[in-house]
PAZAPA-4460 file (N, C-alpha, C; in steps of 0.05 Angstrom, whole numbers, plus 32768, in hexadecimal, padded with zeros to 4 digits):
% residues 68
    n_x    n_y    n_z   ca_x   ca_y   ca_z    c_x    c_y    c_z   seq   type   mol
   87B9   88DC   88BD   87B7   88EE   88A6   87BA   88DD   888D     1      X     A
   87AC   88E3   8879   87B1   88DB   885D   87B9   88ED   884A     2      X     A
   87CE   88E4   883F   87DD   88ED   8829   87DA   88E5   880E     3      X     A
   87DC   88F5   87FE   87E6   88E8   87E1   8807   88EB   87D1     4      X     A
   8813   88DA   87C9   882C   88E7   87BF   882B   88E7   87A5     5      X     A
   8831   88FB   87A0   8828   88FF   877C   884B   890A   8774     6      X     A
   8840   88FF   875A   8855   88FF   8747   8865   88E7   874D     7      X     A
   8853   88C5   874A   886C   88AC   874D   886D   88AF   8727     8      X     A
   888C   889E   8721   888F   88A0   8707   889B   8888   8702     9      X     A
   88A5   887A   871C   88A9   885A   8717   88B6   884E   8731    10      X     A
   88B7   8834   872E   88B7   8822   8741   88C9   8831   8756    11      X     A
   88DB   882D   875C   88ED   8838   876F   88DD   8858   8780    12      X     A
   88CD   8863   877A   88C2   8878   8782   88A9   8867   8789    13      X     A
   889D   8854   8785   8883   8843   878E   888A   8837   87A5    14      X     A
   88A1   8829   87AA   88AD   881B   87BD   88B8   882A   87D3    15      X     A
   88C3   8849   87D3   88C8   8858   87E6   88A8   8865   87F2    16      X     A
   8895   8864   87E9   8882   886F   87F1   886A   8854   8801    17      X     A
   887A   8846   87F4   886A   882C   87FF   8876   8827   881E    18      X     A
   888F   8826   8821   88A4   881F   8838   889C   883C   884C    19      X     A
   8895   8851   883C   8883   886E   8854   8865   8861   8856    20      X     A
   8862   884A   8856   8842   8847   8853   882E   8858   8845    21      X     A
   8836   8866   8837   8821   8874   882A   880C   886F   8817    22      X     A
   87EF   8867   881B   87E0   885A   880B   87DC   885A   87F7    23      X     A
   87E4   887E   87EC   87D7   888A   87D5   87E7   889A   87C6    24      X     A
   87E6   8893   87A2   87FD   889A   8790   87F1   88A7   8781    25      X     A
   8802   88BD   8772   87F0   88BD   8751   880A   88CA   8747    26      X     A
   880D   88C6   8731   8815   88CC   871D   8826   88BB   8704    27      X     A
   8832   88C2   86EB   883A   88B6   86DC   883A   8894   86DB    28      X     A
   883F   888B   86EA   8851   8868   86F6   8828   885B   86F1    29      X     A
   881A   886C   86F8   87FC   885D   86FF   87EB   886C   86E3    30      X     A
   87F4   8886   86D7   87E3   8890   86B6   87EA   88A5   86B3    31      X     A
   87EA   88AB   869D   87F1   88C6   868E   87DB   88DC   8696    32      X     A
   87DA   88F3   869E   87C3   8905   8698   87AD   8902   8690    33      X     A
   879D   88FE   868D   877F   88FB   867A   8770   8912   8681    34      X     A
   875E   8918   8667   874B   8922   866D   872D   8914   867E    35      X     A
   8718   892F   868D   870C   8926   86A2   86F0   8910   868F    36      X     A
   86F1   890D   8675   86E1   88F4   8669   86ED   88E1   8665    37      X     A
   8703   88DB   8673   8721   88CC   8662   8716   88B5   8685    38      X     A
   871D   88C8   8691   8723   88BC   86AC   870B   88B8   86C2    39      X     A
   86F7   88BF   86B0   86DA   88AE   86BD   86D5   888F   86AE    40      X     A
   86E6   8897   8698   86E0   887E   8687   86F1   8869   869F    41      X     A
   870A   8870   86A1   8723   8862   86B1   8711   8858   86C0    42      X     A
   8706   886C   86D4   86FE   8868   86EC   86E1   884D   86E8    43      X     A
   86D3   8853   86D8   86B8   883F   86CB   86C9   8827   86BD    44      X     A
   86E0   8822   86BA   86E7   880C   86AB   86E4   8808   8687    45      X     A
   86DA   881D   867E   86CA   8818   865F   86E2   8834   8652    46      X     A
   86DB   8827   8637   86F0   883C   8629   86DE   8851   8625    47      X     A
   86ED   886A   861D   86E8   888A   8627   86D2   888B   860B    48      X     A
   86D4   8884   85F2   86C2   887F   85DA   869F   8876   85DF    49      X     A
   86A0   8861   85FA   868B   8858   85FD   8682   8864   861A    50      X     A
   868E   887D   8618   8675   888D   8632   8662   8899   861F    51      X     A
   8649   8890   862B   8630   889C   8626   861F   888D   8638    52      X     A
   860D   88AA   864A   860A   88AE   865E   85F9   8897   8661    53      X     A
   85E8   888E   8655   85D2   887A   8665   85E0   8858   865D    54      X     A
   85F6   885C   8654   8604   8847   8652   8615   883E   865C    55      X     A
   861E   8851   866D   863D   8846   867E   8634   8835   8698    56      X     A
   8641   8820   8698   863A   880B   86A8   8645   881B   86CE    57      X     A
   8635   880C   86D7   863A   880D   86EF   865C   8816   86FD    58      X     A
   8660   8829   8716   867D   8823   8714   8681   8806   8727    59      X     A
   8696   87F8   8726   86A4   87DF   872F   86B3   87F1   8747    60      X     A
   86B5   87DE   875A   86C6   87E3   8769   86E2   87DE   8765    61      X     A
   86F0   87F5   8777   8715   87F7   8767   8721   87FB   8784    62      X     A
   873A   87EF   8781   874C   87F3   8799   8757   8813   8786    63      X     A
   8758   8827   8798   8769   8845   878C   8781   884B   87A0    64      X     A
   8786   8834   87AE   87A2   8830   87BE   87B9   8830   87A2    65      X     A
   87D0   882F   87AF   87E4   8828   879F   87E4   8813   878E    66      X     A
   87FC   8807   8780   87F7   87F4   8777   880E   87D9   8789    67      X     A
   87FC   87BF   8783   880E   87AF   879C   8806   8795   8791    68      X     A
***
């Protein structure tokens, strides 16, 4: 089964979830909230100012594991 644990807010809560093996994190410790043009930008690598559509580069590949 795969899980996510949400709501890490810092190290000590990354390291207990790491020691449960758990692959997958989100919250605070990894970004604040964004909006959903905020966080395609994230996700595309380019700042949120320079989305426009026939211009956003390719996406890159990303580890969306924890961080390690």
């Amino acid at each position: 089964m795969q899980v996510v644990a949400e709501g890490v807010e810092h190290d000590g809560q990354l390291e207990i979830i790491r020691a449960l093996e758990c692959e997958f994190a989100q919250g605070y410790y990894f970004s604040r909230p964004v909006a959903a043009q905020e966080a395609e930008a994230l996700l595309l690598g380019v700042h949120p100012g320079h989305l426009i559509d026939d211009q956003i580069p390719a996406p890159q590949p990303r580890d969306t594991r924890t961080r390690g």
